[in-house]
C-alpha positions as a LaTeX table, in Angstrom:
\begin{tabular}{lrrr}
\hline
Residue & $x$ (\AA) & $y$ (\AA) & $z$ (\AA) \\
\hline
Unk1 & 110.37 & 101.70 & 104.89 \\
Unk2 & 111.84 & 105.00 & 105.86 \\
Unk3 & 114.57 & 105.32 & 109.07 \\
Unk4 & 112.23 & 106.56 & 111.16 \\
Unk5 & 109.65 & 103.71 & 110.44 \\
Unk6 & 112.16 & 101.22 & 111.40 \\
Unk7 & 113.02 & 103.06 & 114.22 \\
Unk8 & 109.66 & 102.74 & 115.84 \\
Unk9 & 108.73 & 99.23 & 114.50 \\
Unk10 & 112.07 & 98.07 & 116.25 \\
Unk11 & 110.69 & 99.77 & 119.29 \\
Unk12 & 107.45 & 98.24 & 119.52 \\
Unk13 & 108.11 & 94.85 & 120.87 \\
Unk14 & 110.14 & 96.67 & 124.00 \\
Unk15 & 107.46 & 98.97 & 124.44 \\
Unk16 & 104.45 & 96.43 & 124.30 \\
Unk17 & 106.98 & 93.66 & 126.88 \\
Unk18 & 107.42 & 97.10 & 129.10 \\
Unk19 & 104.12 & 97.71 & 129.19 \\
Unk20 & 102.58 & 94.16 & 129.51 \\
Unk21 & 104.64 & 93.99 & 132.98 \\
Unk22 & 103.59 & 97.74 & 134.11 \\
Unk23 & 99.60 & 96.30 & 133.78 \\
Unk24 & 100.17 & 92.80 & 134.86 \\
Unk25 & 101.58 & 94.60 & 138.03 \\
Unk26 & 99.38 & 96.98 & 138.69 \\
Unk27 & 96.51 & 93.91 & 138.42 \\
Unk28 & 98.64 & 91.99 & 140.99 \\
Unk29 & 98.17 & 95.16 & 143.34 \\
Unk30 & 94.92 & 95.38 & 142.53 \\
Unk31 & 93.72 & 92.06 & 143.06 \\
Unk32 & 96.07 & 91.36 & 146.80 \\
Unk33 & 97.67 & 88.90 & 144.68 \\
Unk34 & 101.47 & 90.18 & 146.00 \\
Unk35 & 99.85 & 90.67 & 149.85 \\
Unk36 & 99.12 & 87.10 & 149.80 \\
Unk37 & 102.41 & 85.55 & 148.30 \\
Unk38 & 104.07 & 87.22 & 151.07 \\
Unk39 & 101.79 & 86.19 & 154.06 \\
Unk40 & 101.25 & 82.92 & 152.38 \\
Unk41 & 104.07 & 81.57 & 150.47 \\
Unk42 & 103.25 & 78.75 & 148.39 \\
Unk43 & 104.45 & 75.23 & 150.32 \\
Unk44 & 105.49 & 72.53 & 148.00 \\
Unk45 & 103.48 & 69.46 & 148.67 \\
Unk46 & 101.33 & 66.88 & 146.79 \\
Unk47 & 97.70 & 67.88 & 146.12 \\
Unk48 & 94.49 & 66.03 & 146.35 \\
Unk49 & 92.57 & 67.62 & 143.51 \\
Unk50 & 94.12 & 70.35 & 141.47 \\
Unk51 & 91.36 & 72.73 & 138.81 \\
Unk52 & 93.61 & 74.21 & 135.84 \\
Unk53 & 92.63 & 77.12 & 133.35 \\
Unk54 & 90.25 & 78.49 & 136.16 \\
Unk55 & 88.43 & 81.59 & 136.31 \\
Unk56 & 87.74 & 84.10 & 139.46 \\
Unk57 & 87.79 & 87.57 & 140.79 \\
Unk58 & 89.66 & 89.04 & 142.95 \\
Unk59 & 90.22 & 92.17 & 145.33 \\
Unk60 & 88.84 & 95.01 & 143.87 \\
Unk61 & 86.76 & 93.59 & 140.67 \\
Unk62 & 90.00 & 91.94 & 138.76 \\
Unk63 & 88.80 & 89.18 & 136.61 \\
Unk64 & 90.80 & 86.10 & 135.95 \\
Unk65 & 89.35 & 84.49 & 133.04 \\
Unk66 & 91.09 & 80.93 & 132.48 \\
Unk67 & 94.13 & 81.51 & 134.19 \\
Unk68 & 93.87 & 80.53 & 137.62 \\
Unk69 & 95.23 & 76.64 & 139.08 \\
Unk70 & 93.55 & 75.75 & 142.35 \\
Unk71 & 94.94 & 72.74 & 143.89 \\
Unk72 & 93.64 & 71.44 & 147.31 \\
Unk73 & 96.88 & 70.40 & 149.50 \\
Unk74 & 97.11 & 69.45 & 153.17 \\
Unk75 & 97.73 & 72.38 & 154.61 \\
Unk76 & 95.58 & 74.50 & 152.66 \\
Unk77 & 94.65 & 75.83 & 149.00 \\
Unk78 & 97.24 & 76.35 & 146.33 \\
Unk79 & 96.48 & 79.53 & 144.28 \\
Unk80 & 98.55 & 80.29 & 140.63 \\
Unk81 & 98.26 & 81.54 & 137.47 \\
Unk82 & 100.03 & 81.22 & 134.23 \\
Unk83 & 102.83 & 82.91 & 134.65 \\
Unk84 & 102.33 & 84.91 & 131.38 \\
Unk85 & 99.98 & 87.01 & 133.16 \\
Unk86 & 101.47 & 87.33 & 136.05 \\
Unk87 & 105.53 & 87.60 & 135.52 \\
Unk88 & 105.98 & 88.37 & 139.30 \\
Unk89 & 102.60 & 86.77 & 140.74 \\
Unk90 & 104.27 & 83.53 & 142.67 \\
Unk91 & 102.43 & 81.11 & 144.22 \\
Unk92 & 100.22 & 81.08 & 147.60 \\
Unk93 & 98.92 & 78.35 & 149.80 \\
Unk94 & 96.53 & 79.40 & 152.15 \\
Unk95 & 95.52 & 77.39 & 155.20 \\
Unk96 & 92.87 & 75.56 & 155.45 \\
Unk97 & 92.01 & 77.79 & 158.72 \\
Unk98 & 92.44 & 80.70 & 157.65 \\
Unk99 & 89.57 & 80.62 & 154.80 \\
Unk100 & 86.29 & 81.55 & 155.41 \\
Unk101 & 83.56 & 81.53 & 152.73 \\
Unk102 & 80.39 & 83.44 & 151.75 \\
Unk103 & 77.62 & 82.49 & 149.39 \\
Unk104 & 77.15 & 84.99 & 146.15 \\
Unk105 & 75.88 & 85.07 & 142.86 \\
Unk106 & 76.76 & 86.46 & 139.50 \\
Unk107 & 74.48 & 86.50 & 136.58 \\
Unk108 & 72.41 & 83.71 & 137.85 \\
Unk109 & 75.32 & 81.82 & 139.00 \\
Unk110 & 76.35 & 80.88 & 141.97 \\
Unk111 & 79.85 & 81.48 & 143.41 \\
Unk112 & 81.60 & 81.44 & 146.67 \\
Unk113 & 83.64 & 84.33 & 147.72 \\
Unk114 & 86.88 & 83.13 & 149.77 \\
Unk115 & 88.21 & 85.39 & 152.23 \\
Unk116 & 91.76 & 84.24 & 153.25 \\
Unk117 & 92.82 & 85.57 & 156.56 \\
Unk118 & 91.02 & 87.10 & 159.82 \\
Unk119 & 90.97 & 90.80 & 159.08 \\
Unk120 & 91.19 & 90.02 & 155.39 \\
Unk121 & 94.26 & 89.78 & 153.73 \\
Unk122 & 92.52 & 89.20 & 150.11 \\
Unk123 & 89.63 & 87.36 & 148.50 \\
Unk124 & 88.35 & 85.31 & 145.87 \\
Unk125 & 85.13 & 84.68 & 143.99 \\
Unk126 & 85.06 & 81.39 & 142.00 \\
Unk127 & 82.24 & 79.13 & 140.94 \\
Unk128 & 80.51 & 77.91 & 143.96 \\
Unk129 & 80.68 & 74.15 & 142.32 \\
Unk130 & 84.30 & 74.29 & 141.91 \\
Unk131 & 84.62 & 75.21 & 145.62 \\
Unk132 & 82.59 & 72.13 & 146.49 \\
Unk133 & 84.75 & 70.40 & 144.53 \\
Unk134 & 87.87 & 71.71 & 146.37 \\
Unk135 & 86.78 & 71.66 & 149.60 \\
Unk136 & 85.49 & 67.88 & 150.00 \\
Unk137 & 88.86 & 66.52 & 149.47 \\
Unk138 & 90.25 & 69.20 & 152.29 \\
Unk139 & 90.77 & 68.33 & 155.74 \\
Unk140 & 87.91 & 70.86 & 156.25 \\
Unk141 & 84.85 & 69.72 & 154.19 \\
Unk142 & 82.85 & 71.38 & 156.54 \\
Unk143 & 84.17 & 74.79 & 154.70 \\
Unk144 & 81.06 & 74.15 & 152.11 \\
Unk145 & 78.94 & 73.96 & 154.61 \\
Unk146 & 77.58 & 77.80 & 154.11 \\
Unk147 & 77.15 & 77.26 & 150.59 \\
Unk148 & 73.94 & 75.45 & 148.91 \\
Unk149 & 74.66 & 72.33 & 146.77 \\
Unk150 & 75.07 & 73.34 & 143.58 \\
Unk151 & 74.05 & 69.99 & 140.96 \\
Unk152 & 75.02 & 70.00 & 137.06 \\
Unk153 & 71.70 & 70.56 & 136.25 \\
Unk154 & 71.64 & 73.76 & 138.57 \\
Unk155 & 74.64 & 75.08 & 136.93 \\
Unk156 & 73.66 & 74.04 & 133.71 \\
Unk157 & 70.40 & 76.10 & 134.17 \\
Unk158 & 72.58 & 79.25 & 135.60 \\
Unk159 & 74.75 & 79.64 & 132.50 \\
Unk160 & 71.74 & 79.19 & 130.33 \\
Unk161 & 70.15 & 82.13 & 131.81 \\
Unk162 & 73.61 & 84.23 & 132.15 \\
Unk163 & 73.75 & 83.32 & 128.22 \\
Unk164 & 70.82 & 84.36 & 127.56 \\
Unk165 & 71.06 & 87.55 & 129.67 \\
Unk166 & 74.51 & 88.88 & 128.52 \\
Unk167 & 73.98 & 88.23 & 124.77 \\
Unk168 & 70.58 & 89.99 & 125.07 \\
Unk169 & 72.51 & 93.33 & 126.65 \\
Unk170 & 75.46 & 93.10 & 124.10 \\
Unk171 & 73.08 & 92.23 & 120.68 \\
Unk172 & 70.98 & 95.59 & 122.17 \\
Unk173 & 74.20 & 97.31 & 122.44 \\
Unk174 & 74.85 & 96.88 & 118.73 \\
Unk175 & 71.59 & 97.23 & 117.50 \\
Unk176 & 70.81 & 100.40 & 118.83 \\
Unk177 & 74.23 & 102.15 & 118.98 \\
Unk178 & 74.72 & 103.04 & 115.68 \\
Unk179 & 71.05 & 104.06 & 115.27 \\
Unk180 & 71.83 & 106.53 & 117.65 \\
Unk181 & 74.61 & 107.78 & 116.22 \\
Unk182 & 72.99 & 107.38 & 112.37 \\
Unk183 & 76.17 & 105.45 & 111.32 \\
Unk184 & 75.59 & 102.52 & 109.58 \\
Unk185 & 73.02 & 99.92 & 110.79 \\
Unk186 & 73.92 & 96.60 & 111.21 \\
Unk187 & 71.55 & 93.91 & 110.60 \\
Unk188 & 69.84 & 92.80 & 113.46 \\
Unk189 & 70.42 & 88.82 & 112.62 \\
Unk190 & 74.28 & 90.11 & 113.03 \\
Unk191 & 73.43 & 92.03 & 115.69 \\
Unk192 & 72.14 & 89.01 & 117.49 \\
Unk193 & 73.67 & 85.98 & 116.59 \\
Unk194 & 77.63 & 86.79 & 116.70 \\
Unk195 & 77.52 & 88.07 & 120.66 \\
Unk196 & 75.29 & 85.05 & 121.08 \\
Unk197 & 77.73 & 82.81 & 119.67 \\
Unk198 & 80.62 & 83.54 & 120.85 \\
Unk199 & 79.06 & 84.18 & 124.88 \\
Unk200 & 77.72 & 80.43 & 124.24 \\
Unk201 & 80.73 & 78.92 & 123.49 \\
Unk202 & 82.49 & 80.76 & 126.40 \\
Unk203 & 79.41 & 79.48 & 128.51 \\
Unk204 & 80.32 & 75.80 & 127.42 \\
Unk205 & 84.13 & 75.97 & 128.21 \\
Unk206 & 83.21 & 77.17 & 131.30 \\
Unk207 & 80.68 & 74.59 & 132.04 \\
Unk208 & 82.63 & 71.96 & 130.91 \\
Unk209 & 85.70 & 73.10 & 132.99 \\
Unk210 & 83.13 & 72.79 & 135.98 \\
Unk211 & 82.03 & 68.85 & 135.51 \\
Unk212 & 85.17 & 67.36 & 134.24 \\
\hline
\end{tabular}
């Protein structure tokens, strides 16, 4: 390996650390995440029910796939994430008061979008079951009150169908993209069962997550 080689192999780790915090950064803009640390900072109490290795959206379309703890405190709900992927991204507790929530659905699913303060501060879209879950060990439980009861076999059904849906579009995707093009073909058993694998067993963490 030449100088120059070295040179830029010894580089790469600072350049990949430098740019990890640029994009986790930018996300935490994106999403509210630093409006709401510093309107709500995180209060250090005991919670009732805390929900690890989450997932959820927030302000302007940023996913948060597994990363998310939601604990339900006295005073309101405890928001974090694993601090890999967010190196500046503290903690928030938002009162219980100060949420308001709105039925939606994604993919066949249904979710709850938070809104945390009155104009809006930020948001958050989870799965509406977890939110039932949080909510009816709150001093609010009436904050579930806009949202229909979602059962296991409900949910079950919903990621069943969003399986079904979203391997469909991707095993499409690479079946007829390289047709187009005239590259290669791939088989079509490829083309269907790898996206449909792997979206299933992202479906069953995710459903799991939800009833345990």
């Amino acid at each position: 390996m030449n100088a120059q080689a070295q040179g830029i192999f010894s580089f790469f780790p600072v350049l990949f650390v430098g740019t990890w915090i640029v994009v986790t950064t930018l996300l935490g803009f994106m999403s509210g995440w630093f409006r709401l640390q510093k309107q709500y900072p995180a209060q250090s109490e005991p919670s009732q029910l805390t929900l690890r290795m989450r997932s959820g959206r927030m302000g302007t379309g940023v996913n948060m796939n597994g990363i998310l703890t939601l604990s339900a405190c006295p005073s309101g709900l405890r928001v974090s994430m694993l601090r890999l992927f967010g190196p500046f991204e503290k903690p928030f507790t938002v009162p219980w008061d100060h949420i308001s929530v709105e039925p939606r659905s994604s993919f066949f699913l249904p979710m709850a979008k938070l809104t945390f303060g009155n104009p809006e501060i930020g948001n958050l879209t989870i799965d509406a079951r977890l939110w039932q879950r949080l909510a009816a060990v709150s001093p609010k439980p009436d904050l579930v009150s806009g949202i229909p009861e979602v059962s296991v076999r409900r949910s079950a059904y919903g990621m069943i169908l969003a399986w079904l849906m979203i391997s469909a579009l991707i095993s499409a995707f690479f079946y007829f993209a390289p047709r187009l093009n005239g590259d290669v073909r791939v088989p079509a058993a490829l083309c269907l069962l790898l996206p449909a694998t792997f979206i299933g067993i992202v479906m069953l963490v995710r459903f799991l997550r939800q009833v345990r």
